[in-house]
C-alpha positions as CSV (number, residue, x, y, z in Angstrom):
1,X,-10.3,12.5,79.4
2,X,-9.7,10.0,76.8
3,X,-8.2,11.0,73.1
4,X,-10.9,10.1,71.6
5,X,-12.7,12.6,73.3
6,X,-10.1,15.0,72.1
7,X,-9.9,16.9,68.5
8,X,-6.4,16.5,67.6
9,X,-7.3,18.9,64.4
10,X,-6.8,21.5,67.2
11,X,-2.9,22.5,66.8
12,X,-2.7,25.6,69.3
13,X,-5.6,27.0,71.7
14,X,-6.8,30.3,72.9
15,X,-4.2,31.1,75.2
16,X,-1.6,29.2,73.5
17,X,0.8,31.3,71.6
18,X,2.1,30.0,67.9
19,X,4.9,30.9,66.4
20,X,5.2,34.5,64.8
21,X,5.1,33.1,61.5
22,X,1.9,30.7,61.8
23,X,0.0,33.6,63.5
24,X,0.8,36.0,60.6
25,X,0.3,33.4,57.7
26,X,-3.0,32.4,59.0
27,X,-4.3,36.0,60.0
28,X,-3.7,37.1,57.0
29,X,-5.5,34.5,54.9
30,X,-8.3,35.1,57.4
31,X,-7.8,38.7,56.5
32,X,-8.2,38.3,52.6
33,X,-10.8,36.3,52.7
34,X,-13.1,38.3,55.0
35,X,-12.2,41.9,53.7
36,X,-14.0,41.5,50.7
37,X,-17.5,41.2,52.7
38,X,-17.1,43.8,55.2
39,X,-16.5,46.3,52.3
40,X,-19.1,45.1,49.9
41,X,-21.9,45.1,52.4
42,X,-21.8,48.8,52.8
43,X,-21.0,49.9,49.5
44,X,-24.5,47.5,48.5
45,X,-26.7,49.8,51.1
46,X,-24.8,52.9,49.7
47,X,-25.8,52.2,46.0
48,X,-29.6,51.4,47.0
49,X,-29.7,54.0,48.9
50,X,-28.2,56.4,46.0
51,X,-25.6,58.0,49.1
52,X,-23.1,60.3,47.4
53,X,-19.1,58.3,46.4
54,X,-18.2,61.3,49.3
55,X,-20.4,58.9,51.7
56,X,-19.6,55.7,50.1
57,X,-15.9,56.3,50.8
58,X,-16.3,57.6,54.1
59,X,-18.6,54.6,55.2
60,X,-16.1,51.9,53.8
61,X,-13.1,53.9,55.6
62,X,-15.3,53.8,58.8
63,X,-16.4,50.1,58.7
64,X,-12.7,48.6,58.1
65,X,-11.5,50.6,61.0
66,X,-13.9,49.4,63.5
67,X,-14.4,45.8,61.9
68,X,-10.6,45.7,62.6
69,X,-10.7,47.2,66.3
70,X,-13.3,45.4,67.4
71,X,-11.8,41.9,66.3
72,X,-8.5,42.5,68.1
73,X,-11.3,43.1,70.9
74,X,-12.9,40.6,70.9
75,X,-9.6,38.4,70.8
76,X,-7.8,39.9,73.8
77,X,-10.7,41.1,76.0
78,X,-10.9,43.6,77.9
79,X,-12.3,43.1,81.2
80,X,-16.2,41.5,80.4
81,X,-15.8,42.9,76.9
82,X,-14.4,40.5,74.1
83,X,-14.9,36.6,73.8
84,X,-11.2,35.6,74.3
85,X,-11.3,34.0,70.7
86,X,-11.0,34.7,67.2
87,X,-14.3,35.9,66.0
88,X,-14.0,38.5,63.4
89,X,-16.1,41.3,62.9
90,X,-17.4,42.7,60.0
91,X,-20.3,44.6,58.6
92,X,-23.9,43.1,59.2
93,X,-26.1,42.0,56.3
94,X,-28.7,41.8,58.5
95,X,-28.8,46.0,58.8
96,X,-29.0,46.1,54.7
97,X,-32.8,46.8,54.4
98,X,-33.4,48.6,57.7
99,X,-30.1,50.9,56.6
100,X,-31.0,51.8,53.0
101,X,-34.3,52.8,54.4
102,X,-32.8,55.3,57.0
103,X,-30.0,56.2,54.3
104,X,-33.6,57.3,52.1
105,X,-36.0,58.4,54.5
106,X,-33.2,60.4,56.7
107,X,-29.9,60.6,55.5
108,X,-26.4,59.2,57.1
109,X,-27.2,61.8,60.1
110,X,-30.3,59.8,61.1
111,X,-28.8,56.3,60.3
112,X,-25.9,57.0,62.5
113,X,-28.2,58.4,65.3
114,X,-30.1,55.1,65.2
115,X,-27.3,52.5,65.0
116,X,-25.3,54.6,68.7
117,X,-29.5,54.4,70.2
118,X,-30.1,50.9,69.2
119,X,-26.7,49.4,70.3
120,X,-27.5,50.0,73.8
121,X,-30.0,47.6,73.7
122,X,-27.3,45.2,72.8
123,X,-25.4,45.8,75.8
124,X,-28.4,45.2,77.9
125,X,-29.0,42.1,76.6
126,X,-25.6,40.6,77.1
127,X,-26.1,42.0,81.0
128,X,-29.2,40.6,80.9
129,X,-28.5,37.4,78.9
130,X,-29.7,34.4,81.7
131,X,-32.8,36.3,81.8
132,X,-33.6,36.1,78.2
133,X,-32.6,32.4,77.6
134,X,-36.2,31.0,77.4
135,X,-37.6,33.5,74.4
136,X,-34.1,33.8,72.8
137,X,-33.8,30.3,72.3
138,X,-32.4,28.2,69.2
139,X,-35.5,28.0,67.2
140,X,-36.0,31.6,67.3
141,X,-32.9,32.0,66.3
142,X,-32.7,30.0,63.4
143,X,-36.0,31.2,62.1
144,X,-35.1,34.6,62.3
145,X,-31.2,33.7,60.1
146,X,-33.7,32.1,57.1
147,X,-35.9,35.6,57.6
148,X,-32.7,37.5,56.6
149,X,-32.0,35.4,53.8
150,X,-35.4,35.8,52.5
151,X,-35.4,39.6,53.2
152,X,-32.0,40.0,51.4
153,X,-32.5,38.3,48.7
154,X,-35.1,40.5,47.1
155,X,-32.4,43.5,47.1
156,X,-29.8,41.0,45.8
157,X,-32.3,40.1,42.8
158,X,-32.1,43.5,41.8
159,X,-28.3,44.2,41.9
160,X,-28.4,41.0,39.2
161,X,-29.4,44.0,36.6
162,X,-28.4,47.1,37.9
163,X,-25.6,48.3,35.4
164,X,-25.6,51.4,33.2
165,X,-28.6,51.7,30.3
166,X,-26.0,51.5,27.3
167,X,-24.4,48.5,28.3
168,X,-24.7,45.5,26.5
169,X,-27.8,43.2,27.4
170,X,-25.2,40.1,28.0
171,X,-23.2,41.8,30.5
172,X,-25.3,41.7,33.8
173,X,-26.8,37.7,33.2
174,X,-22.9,37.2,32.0
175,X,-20.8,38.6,34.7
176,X,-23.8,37.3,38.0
177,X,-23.5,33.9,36.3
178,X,-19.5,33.8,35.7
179,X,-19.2,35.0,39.4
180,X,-21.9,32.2,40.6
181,X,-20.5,29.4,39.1
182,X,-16.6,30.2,40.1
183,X,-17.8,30.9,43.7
184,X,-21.1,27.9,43.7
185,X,-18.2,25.4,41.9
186,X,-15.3,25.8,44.8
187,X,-17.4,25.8,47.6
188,X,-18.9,22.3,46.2
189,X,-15.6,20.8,44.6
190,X,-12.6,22.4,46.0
191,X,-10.4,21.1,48.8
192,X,-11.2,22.2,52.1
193,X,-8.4,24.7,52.4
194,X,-8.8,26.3,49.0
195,X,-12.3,26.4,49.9
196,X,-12.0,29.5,51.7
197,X,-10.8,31.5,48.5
198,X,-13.7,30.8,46.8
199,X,-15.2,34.2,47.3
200,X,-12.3,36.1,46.6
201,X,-11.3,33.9,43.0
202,X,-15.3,34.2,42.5
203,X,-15.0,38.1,42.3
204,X,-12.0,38.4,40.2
205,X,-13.4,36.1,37.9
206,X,-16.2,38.5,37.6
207,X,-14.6,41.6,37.4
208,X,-12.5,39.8,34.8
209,X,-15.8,39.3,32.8
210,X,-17.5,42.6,33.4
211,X,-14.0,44.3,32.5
212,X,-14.7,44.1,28.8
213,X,-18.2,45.4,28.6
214,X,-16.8,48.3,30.7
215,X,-18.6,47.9,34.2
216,X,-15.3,48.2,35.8
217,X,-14.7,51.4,36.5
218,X,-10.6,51.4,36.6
219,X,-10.4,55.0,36.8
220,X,-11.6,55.7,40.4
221,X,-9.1,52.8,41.5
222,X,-6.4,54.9,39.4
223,X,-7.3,58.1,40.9
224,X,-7.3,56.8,44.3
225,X,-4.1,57.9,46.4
226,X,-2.3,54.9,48.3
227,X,-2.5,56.1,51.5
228,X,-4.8,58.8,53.3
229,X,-8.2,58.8,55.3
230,X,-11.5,60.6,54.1
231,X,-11.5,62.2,57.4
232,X,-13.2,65.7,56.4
233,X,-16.3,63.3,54.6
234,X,-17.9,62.3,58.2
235,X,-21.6,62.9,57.7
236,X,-22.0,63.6,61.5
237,X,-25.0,63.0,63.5
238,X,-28.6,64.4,64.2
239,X,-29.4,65.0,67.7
240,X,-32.6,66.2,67.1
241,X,-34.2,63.3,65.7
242,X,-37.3,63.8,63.5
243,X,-40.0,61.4,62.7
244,X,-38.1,59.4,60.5
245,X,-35.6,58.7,63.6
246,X,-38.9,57.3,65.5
247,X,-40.8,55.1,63.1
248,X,-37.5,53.4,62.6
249,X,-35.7,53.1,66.0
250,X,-38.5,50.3,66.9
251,X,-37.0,48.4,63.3
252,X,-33.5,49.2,64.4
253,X,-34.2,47.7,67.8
254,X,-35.3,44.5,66.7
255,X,-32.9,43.9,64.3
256,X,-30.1,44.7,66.7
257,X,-31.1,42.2,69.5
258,X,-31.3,39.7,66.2
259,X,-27.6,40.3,65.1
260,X,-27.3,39.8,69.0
261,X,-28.5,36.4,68.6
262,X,-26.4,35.4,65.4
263,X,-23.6,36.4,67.9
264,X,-25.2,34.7,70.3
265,X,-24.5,31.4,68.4
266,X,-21.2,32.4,67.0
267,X,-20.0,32.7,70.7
268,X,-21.0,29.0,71.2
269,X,-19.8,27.7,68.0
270,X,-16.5,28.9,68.1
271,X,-15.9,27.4,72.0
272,X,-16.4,24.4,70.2
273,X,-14.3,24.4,67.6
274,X,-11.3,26.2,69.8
275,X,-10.1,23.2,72.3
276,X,-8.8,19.9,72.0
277,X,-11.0,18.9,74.6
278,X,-14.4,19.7,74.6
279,X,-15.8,21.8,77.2
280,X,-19.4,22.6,78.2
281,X,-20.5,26.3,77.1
282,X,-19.3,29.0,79.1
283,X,-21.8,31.9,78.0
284,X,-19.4,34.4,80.0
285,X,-17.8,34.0,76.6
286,X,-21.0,34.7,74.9
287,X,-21.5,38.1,77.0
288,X,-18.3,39.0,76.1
289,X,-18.9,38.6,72.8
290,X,-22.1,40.4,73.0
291,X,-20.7,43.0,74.4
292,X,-17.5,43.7,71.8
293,X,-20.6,43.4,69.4
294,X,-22.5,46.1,71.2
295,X,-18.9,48.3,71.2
296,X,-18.5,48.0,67.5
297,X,-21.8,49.2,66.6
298,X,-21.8,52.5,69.1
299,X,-18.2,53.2,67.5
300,X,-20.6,52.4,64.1
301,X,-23.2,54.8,64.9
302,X,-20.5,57.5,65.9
303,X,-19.0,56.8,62.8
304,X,-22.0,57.0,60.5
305,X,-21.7,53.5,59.0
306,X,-22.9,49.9,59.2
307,X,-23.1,48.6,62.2
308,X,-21.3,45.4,62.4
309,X,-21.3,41.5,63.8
310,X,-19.4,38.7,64.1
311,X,-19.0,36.6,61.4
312,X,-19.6,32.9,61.4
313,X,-16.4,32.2,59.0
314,X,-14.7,32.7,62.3
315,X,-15.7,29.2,63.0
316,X,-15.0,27.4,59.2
317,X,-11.2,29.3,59.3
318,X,-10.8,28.3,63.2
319,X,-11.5,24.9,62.3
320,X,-9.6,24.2,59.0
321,X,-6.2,25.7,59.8
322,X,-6.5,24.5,63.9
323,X,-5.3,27.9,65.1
324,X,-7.2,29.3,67.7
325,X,-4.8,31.1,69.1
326,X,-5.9,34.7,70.2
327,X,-2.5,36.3,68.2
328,X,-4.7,35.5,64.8
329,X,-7.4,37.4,66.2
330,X,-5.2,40.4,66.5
331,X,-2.9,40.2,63.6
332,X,-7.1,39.9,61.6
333,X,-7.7,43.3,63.4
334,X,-4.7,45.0,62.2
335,X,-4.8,44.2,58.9
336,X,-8.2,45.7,58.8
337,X,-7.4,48.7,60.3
338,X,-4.5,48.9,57.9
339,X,-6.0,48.3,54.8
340,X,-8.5,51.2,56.3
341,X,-5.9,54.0,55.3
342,X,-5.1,52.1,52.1
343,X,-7.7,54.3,49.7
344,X,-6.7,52.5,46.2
345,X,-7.2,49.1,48.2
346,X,-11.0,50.3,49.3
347,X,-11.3,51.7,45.9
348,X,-10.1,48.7,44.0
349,X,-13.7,46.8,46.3
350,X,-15.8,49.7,45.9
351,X,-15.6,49.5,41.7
352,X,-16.9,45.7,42.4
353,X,-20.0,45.9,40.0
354,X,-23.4,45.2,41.5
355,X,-24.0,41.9,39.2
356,X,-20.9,40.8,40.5
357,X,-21.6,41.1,43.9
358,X,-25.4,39.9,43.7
359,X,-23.5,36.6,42.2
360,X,-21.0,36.5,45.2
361,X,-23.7,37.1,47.6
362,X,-26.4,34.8,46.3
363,X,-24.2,32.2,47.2
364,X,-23.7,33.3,50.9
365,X,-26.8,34.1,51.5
366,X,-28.5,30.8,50.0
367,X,-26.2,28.9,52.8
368,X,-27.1,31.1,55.2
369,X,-30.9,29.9,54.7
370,X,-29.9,26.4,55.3
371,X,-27.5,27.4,58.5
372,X,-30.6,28.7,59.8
373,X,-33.1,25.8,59.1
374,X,-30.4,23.6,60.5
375,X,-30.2,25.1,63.8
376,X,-34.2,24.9,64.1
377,X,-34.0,21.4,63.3
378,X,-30.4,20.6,65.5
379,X,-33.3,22.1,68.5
380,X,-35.9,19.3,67.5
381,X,-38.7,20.4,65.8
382,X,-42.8,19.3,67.5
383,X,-46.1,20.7,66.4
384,X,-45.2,23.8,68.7
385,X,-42.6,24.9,67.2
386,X,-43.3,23.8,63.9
387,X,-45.8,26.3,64.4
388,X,-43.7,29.2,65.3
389,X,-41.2,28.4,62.3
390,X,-43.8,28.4,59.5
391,X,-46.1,31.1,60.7
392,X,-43.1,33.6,61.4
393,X,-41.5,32.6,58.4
394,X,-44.5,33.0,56.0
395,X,-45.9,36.0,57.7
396,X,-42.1,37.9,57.6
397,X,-42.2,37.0,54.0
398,X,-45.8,38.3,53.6
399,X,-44.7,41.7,55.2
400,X,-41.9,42.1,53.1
401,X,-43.8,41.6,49.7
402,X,-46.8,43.9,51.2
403,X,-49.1,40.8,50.5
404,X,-50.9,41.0,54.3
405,X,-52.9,44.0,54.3
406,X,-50.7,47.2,53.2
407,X,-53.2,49.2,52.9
408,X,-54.0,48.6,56.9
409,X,-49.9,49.4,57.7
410,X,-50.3,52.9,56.2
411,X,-47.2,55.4,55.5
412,X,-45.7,55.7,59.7
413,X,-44.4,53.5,62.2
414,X,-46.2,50.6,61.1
415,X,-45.2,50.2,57.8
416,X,-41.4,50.5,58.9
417,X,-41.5,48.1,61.5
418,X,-43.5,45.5,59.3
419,X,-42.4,46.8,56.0
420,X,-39.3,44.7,56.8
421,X,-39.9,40.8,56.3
422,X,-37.0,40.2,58.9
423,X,-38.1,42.5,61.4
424,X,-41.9,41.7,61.1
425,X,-41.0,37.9,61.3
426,X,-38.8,38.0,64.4
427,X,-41.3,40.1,66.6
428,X,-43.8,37.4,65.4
429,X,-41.5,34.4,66.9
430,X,-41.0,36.3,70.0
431,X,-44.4,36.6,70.7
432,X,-45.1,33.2,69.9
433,X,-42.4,31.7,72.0
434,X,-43.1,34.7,75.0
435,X,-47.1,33.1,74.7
436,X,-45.9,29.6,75.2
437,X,-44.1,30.3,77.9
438,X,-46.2,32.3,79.6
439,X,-48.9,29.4,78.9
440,X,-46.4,27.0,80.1
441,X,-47.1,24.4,82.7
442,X,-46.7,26.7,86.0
443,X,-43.3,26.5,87.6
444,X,-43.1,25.3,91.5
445,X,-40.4,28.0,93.0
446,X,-37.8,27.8,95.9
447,X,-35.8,30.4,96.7
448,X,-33.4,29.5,99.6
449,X,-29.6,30.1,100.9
450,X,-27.5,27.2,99.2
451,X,-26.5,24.8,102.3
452,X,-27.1,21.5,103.6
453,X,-30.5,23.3,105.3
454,X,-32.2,23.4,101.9
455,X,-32.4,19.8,101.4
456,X,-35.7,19.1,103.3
457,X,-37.2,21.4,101.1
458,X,-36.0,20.6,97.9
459,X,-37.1,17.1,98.8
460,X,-40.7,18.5,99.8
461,X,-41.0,20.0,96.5
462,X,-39.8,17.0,94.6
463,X,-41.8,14.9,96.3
464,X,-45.0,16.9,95.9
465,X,-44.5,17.1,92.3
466,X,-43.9,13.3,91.4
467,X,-47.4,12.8,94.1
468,X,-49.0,15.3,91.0
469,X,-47.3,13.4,88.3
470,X,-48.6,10.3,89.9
471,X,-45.4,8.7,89.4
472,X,-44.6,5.1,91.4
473,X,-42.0,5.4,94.3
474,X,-39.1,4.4,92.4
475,X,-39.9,7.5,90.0
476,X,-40.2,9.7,93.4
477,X,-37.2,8.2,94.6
478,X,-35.1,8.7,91.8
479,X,-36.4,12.4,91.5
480,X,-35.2,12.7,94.7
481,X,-31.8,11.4,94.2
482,X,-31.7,13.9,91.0
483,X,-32.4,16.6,93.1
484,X,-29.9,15.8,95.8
485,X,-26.9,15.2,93.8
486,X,-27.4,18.4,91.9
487,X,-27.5,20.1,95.3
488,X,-24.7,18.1,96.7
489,X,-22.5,18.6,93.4
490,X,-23.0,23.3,93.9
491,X,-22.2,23.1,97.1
492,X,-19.1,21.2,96.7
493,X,-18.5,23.4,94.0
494,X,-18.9,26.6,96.1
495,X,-16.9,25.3,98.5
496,X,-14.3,27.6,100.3
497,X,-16.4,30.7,98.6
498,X,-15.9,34.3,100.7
499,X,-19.5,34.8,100.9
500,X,-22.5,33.0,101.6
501,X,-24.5,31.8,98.2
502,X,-28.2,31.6,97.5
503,X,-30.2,29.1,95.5
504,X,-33.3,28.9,93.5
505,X,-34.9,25.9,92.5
506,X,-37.9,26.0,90.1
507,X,-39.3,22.8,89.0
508,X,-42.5,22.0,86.6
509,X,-43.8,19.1,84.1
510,X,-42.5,18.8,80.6
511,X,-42.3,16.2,78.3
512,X,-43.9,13.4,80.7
513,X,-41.0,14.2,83.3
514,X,-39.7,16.6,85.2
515,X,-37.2,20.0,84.5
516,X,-35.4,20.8,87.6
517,X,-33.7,24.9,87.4
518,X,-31.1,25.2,89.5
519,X,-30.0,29.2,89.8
520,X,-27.4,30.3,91.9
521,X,-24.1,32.6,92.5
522,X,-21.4,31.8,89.6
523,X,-19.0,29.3,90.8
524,X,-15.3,28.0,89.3
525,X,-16.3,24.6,88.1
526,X,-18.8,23.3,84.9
527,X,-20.9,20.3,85.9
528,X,-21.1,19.7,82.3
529,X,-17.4,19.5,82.1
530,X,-17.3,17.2,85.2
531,X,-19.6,14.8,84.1
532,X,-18.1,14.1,81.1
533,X,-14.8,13.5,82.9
534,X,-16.5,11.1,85.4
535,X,-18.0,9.4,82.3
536,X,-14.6,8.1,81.2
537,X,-12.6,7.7,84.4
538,X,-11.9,4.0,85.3
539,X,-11.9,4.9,89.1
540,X,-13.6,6.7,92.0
541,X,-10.4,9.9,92.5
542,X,-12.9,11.4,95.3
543,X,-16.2,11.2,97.5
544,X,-17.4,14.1,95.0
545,X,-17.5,12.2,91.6
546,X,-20.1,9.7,93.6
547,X,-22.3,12.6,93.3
548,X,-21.4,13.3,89.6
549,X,-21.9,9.7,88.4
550,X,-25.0,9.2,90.0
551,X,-26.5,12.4,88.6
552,X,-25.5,11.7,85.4
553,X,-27.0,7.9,86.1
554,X,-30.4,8.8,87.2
555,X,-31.1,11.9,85.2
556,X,-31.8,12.2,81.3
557,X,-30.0,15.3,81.1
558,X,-27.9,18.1,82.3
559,X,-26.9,21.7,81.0
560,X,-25.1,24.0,83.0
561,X,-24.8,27.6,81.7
562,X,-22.2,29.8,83.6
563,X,-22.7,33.3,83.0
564,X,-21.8,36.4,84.8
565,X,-24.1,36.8,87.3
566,X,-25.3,33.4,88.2
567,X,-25.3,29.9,87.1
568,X,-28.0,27.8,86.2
569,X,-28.0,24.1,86.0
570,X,-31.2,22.2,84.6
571,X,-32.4,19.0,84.8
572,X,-33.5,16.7,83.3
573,X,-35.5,13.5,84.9
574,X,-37.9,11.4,82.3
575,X,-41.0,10.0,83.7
576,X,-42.8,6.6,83.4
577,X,-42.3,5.6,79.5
């Protein structure tokens, strides 16, 4: 690999170790920074949902504890649990509006029966992930980020006024608007480094406004002991679940496998940003990640508090400072899990007032919108799925301001599951994106043992389709080749392997070419990662990289996806232009 290929910005790797003192200096920065959310996130449901300070503590306690366990999880992995990198957890703002209305219509006992039930499914889709990959794919993912921000910011608009009746009418549009424009103002002007402050120096700024028209309530933080743990405040759980529990478990459920696909991306994004030279995907990574996600929000549910999710700062903070190492990832988690048992530091957040934290948030959450819209457009964006974009968007936003037919949803388990804009939106992209591929052009299916003995009928297939393409015999030919090489290239790869491996091949028309889909055991190497080599080297090392160099010659693409229980390598050959 050549350095240019290689991000020097990277100054010490996953499994690299820095010195005590880098570890520490960075973890803790991370830690400041990120603390700040995870806290504010639940006490915002808590005050919605007009919970008890009892609960409020409790909840914040409970959050900090598990955001912290979970992110040393994630970083050290245990077994197919954890990533292996530094992605921190935290509470999930995509749970706000499905949480304050469990909090409402059942109390903490049904919220934390909900969260332990609907993290299961989060588990099953990490297992499951290679079979999702065609419905759970970028676009929907994307769409369904800007359908949080637009669900969110409704409840944020309101915080920007909710302070006591005798306060002075400057103080809300004051303190929201002092907090915006510290936070708004670094993120635009400040150096990259100091950057990452911004929402901390944004809060203090506001507190510092609000102090004087006494929304700061310094007492609690004075009353509050230094160290202890509101251990006797756990609301416990309801194990016979009413009807509340069952018009929203179908809400939970889909907003669960949607922080599931914000972690999805995380898992991706931060393999990117975490070696000096670039690697293809592995999305074992991703179902670890998945899984430490799935973890943290059944320890939630136990717990009676916010379920939680990776946050994407993981990936800013990984690539600023260049430490990847795994030690920051740990030294993250404790410092959560000590600040946990630090009541006047919980305290000190928790008296954050709401106009404060609507200015913090409305910052967050308007990037958020764009993060979302970006990955939808990173996909490439055609009259298909420009469709599914505009239609869930518009029709999540129409369910969450009641304006398509409310008085059709009723009071029960319709209104819930499309009282939410988010929810209602993402089970729209789903079944958009399920219909087109279940409308797809049909898929020609091989399903063999992965030798030498499968090559007459690959070529068969491949020949048959190009004959229905009516492409020339160059086109067939090349097809061929494509085919061939990819064969040639997971055999070689599964060489020396203890048992015998089996291969599917599915192949169909799209885009005026061809998409071969490899499937087969998982192997050691990434053809991704080869190819790339080969591109670069100056000479032949071995009779395999004749295979690699001619696949990556005659085909328009390749993607190979490693996960736990299989591999699959697609293909890309273009057809007559």
């Amino acid at each position: 690999m050549t350095q240019a290929h290689q991000n020097k910005a990277v100054r010490y790797e996953p499994d690299e170790s820095p010195p005590l003192p880098v570890a520490l200096g960075v973890g803790l920065q991370a830690a400041a920074v990120i603390v700040a959310p995870v806290v504010l996130t639940v006490v915002i449901v808590a005050r919605l949902a007009d919970q008890a300070d009892t609960y409020t503590t409790w909840a914040v306690f409970a959050a900090l504890l598990i955001s912290g366990l979970t992110t040393a999880l994630q970083a050290r992995r245990l077994g197919r649990i954890g990533s292996g990198h530094v992605l921190i957890m935290g509470t999930s703002g995509a749970f706000i509006a499905v949480c304050v209305a469990a909090l409402v219509n059942g109390g903490p006992a049904t919220l934390a029966s909900l969260v332990v039930v609907s993290s299961l499914f989060q588990f099953l889709m990490a297992n499951r992930l290679s079979w999702l990959r065609r419905v759970f794919t970028p676009v929907v993912a994307g769409t369904v980020i800007m359908l949080i921000a637009a669900t969110v910011m409704p409840l944020i608009f309101e915080s920007l006024t909710d302070v006591p009746a005798d306060t002075s009418e400057a103080a809300a549009p004051l303190t929201a608007l002092a907090t915006l424009l510290v936070v708004g103002g670094l993120v635009l002007r400040a150096p990259t480094a100091f950057r990452l402050w911004s929402p901390v120096i944004g809060v203090a700024v506001g507190c510092f406004v609000a102090a004087p028209f006494g929304l700061y309530d310094l007492e609690s933080v004075l009353d509050a002991s230094w160290i202890g743990a509101p251990f006797t405040s756990w609301p416990g759980m309801d194990l016979t679940p009413g009807g509340e529990f069952w018009e929203l478990l179908p809400a939970f459920v889909v907003v669960t496998l949607v922080g599931a696909i914000e972690t999805l991306g995380d898992g991706v994004a931060i393999q990117r940003v975490s070696h000096r030279v670039p690697r293809a995907t592995d999305f074992r990574v991703v179902q670890g990640a998945l899984n430490a996600d799935g973890v943290g929000n059944l320890l939630s549910g136990l717990a009676g508090t916010l379920p939680n999710t990776t946050y994407s700062t993981s990936i800013s903070l990984t690539e600023v400072t260049g430490v990847a190492s795994r030690r920051v990832g740990v030294v993250i988690g404790a410092v959560f899990m000590g600040v946990a048992f630090l009541p006047k530091a919980a305290a000190l957040l928790i008296s954050i007032p709401p106009p404060v934290a609507a200015g913090y948030l409305l910052v967050l959450v308007g990037v958020l919108f764009v993060q979302g819209a970006k990955i939808v457009v990173q996909d490439g964006v055609d009259h298909r799925k420009a469709l599914l974009v505009g239609v869930s968007f518009w029709m999540g936003a129409g369910f969450q301001n009641q304006w398509i037919f409310p008085d059709l949803l009723g009071e029960g388990f319709l209104a819930v599951l499309f009282g939410n804009g988010m929810t209602g939106g993402a089970i729209v992209a789903i079944v958009i994106m399920a219909f087109m591929e279940a409308t797809g052009s049909r898929r020609r299916k091989l399903d063999l043992p992965l030798d030498w003995d499968a090559l007459p009928k690959l070529k068969g297939l491949l020949r048959d389709m190009a004959a229905k393409s009516r492409w020339d015999p160059a086109l067939e030919e090349r097809l061929v080749l494509v085919g061939e090489e990819t064969l040639s290239s997971l055999l070689a790869e599964g060489d020396g392997a203890s048992e015998p491996r089996h291969l599917v091949v599915t192949a169909r028309p799209a885009g005026g070419g061809v998409e071969l889909e490899f499937l087969c055991g998982s192997g050691r190497e990434n053809l991704e990662d080869r190819l790339s080599y080969v591109g670069d080297a100056p000479e032949i090392a071995d009779g395999r990289e004749i295979s690699f160099r001619l696949l990556r010659h005659y085909a328009s693409s390749v993607r190979h996806h490693k996960y736990h229980d299989v591999d699959i390598v697609t293909v890309n050959v273009a057809g007559p232009r």
